[in-house]
C-alpha positions as CSV (number, residue, x, y, z in Angstrom):
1,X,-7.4,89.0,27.9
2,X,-6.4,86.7,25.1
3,X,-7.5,87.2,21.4
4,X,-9.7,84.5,19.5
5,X,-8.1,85.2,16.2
6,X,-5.3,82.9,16.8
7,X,-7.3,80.5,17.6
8,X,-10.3,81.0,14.7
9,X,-7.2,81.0,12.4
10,X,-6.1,77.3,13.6
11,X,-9.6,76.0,13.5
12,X,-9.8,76.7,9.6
13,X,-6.5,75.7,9.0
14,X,-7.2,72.5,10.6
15,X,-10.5,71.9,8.9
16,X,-9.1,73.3,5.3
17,X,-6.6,69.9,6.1
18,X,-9.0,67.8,7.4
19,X,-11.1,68.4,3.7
20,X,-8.4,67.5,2.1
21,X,-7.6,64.7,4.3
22,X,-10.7,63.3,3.4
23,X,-10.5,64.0,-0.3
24,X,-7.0,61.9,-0.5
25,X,-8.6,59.3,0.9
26,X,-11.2,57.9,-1.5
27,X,-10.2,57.6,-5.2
28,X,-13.0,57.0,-7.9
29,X,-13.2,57.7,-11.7
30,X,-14.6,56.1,-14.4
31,X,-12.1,55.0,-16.2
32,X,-9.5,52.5,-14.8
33,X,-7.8,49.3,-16.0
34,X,-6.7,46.0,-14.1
35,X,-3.4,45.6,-13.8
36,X,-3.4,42.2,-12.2
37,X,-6.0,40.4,-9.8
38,X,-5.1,42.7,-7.0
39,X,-4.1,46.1,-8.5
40,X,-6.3,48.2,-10.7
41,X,-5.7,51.5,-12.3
42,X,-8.0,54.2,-11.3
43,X,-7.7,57.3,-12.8
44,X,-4.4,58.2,-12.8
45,X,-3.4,56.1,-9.2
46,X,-2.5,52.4,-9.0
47,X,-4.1,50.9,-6.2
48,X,-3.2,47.9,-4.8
49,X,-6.3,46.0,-3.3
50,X,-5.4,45.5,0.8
51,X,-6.3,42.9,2.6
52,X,-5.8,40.1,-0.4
53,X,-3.2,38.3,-2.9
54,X,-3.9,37.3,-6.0
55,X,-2.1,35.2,-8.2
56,X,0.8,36.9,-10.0
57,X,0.6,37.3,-13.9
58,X,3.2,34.7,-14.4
59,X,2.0,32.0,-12.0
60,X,0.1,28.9,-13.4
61,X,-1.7,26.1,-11.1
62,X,-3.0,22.4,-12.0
63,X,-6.6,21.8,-12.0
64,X,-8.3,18.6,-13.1
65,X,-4.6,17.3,-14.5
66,X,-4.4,20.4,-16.5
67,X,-2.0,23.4,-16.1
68,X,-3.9,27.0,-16.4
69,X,-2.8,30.3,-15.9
70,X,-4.5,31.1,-13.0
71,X,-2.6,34.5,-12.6
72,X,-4.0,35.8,-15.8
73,X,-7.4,34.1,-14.7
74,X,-7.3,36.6,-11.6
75,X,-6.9,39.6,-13.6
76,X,-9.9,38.6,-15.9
77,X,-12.3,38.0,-13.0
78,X,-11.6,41.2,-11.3
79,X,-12.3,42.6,-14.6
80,X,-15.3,40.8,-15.0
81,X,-16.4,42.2,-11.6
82,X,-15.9,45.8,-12.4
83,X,-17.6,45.8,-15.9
84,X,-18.4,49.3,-17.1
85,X,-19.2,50.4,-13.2
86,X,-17.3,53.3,-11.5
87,X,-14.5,51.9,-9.5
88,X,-14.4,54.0,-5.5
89,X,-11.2,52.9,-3.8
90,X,-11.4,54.0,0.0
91,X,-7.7,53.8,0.5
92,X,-5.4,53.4,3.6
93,X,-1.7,55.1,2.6
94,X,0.6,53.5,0.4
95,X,3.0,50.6,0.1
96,X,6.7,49.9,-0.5
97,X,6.1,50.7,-4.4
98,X,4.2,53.7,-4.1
99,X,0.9,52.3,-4.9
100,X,-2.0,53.1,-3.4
101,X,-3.5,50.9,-0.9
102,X,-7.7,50.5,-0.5
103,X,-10.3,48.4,-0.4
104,X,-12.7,48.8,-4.2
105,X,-16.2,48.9,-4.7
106,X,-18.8,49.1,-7.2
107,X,-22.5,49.5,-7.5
108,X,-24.5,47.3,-9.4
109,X,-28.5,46.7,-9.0
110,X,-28.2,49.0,-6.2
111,X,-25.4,47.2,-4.4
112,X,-22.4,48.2,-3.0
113,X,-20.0,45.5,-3.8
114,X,-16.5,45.2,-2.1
115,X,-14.0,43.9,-4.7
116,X,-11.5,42.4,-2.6
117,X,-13.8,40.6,-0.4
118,X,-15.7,39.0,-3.9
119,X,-11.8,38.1,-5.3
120,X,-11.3,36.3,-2.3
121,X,-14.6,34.7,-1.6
122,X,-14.9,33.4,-5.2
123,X,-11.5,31.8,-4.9
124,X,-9.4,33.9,-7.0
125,X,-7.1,35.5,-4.5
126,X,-6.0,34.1,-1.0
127,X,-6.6,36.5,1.7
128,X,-3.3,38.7,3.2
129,X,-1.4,36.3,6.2
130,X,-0.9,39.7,7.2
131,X,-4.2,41.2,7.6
132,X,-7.5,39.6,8.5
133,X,-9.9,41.1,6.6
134,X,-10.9,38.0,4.4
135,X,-9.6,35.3,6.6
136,X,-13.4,34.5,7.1
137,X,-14.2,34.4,3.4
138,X,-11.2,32.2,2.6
139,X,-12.2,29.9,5.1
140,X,-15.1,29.2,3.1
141,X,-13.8,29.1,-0.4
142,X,-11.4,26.5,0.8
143,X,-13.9,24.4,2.7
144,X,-16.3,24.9,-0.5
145,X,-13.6,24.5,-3.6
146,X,-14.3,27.8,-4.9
147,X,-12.4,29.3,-7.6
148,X,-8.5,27.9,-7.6
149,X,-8.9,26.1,-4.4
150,X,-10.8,23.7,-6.8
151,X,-7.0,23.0,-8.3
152,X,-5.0,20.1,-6.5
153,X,-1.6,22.5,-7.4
154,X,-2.8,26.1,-6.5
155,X,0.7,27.7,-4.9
156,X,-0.3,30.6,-2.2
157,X,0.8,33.5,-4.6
158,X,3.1,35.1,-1.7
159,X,4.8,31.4,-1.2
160,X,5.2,32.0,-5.7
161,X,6.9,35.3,-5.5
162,X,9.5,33.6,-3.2
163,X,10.5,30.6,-5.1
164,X,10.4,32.9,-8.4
């Protein structure tokens, strides 16, 4: 005859990590600051927004015969976009820096709005060549000269960080 202690004993243990599984995985606070057009600051975690690539701080681009700086454009939209809403990251691990990764939302009017997906579908981020997320979305930004891909010298951010 075998005991069911033992096995009572992994059940919690296993549901005490599986709480605090869940708990790890969504980030949210009030507070937070953008750090560039796809990392923000929330609470006391970096996240870096998966599934997109925005323009980095430094990079410019040429629109209408005129040079901008499209990377500090990026950041300003996304901060735009968050206003004075509560950021919820739902994140997925980390990457090679130590950052968070997720995909951000806010609610506004009763919306859930997914931050990544609006960066890229208004134009200012490209979607990752790596993930497919917002492949669809960047599809129609391009077709539609949203955002940067209104600019005859807009550089894919990742093809950027290369050459710089």
């Amino acid at each position: 005859m075998t005991s069911a202690k033992p096995v009572l004993k992994r059940s919690i243990k296993y549901a005490v990590l599986a709480a605090f599984a869940v708990y790890a995985a969504a980030v949210s606070d009030k507070y937070q600051a953008v750090l560039d057009g796809d990392t923000l600051r929330v609470g006391r975690n970096s996240v870096r927004l998966v599934g997109i690539d925005a323009p980095e701080t430094a990079q410019s681009c040429v629109c209408k015969g005129e040079t901008i700086p499209c990377g500090r454009i990026a950041t300003e939209k996304l901060f735009h976009m968050i206003g004075s809403n509560t950021v919820v990251c739902e994140t997925r691990g980390r990457d090679f820096y130590g950052r968070l990764l997720g995909e951000c939302f806010v609610t506004e009017s009763g919306e859930r709005i997914n931050l990544n997906r609006r960066m890229v579908e208004r134009g200012f981020a490209v979607a990752s060549r790596y993930d497919a997320l917002y492949w669809d979305q960047e599809r129609d930004a391009v077709q539609e000269k949203r955002g940067f891909w209104a600019c005859e010298g807009f550089e894919n951010p990742a093809d950027f960080k290369k050459s710089n």
